[in-house]
Every structure is written in structure tokens, then in C-alpha cells.
N, C-alpha and C positions, 0 to 999 in steps of 0.2 A: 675756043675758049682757052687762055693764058691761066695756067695754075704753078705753084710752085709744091716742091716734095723735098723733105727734109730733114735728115736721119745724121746721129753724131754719136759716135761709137767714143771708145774713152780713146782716141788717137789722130780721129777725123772727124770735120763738121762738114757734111753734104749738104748742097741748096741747090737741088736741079729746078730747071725752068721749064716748064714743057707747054705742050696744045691739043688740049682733048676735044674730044667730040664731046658736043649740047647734051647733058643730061647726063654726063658722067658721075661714078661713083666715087670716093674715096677710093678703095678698094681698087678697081679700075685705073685708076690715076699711078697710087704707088705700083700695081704691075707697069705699067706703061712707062714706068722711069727707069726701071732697070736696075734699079736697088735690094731687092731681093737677090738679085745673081750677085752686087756687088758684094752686100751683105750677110754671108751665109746665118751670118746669130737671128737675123729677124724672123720672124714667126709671127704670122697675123693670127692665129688663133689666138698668139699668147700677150705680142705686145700689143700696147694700149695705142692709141691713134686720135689725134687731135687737130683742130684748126682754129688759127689763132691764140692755143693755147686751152683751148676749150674741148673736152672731151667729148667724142662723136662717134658713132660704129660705122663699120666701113661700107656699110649701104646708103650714107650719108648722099645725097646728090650736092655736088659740088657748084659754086657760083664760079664768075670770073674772078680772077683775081687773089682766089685762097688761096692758103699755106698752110697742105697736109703736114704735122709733123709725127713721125714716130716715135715712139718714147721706149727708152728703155728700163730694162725692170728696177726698183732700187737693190742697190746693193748693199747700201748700211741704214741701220736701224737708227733712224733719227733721235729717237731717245734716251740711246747712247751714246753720241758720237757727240763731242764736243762739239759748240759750233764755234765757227773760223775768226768771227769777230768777237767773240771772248777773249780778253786778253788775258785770262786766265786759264783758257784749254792748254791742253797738253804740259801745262805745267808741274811737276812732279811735287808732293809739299814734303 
């Protein structure tokens, strides 16, 4: 079964391709790609994990063709943080 696994730290965007065995897990999947070694910050206890964008725990059994992605934690607090298409963020008065 053809999956894909998907991890982007703030410097790199990973999109590996792999072939699990019938009945694999999420969990299963991201060890099997080898991004945990690549990645030392990830932690599946801690970060979240999705497919398609769709939030899933990692005993999820996986179909052909998904795309695990790992998320990472946020870092700024959306309520404070101007957003980008405001053309008035960051502007001093």
C-alpha cells in the first residue's frame, strides 16, 4: 500500500513516499519513514497528526494513498499576532 508522510519544521518541508503493509497504522507509517531520526523535535506523545488535514490518533489504520501529516505545536498566539493580510499589521501609529 503506497502512503505518503509529511513533516516541515520552520526550514524544511518533508514529503516522503513509502509502501506499508495492509492494515498499517499511522503511527506505524511515520516510524517506517524515518523521520523521527531525521527529526529529533518530533514527539508523538506530543505532536498532533493528521490525514488530509483532518485530525486522527495514531492507531488510525491507514487506506492507500493517504498523507500522514505531522503538525507542529503553535508557536504564537493567534490573538495577538497581527495577521499578514492586514494592511495595517505592524504598523506603528
Amino acid at each position: 500500500m503506497h502512503v505518503g508522510v509529511a513533516y516541515a519544521d520552520k526550514f524544511k518541508q518533508t514529503w516522503l513516499k513509502l509502501d506499508v503493509p495492509e492494515g498499517s497504522t499511522a503511527r506505524e507509517a511515520i516510524e517506517r519513514s524515518g523521520l523521527l531520526d531525521q527529526f529529533a523535535e518530533i514527539d508523538l506523545s506530543v505532536n498532533r497528526i493528521g490525514i488530509f488535514g483532518r485530525l486522527v490518533q495514531l492507531d488510525t489504520r491507514l487506506n492507500d494513498g493517504d498523507r500522514i501529516e505531522i503538525y507542529r505545536p503553535i508557536t504564537a498566539d493567534p490573538e495577538t499576532t497581527p495577521r499578514r493580510d492586514d494592511p495595517e499589521a505592524g504598523q506603528n501609529d
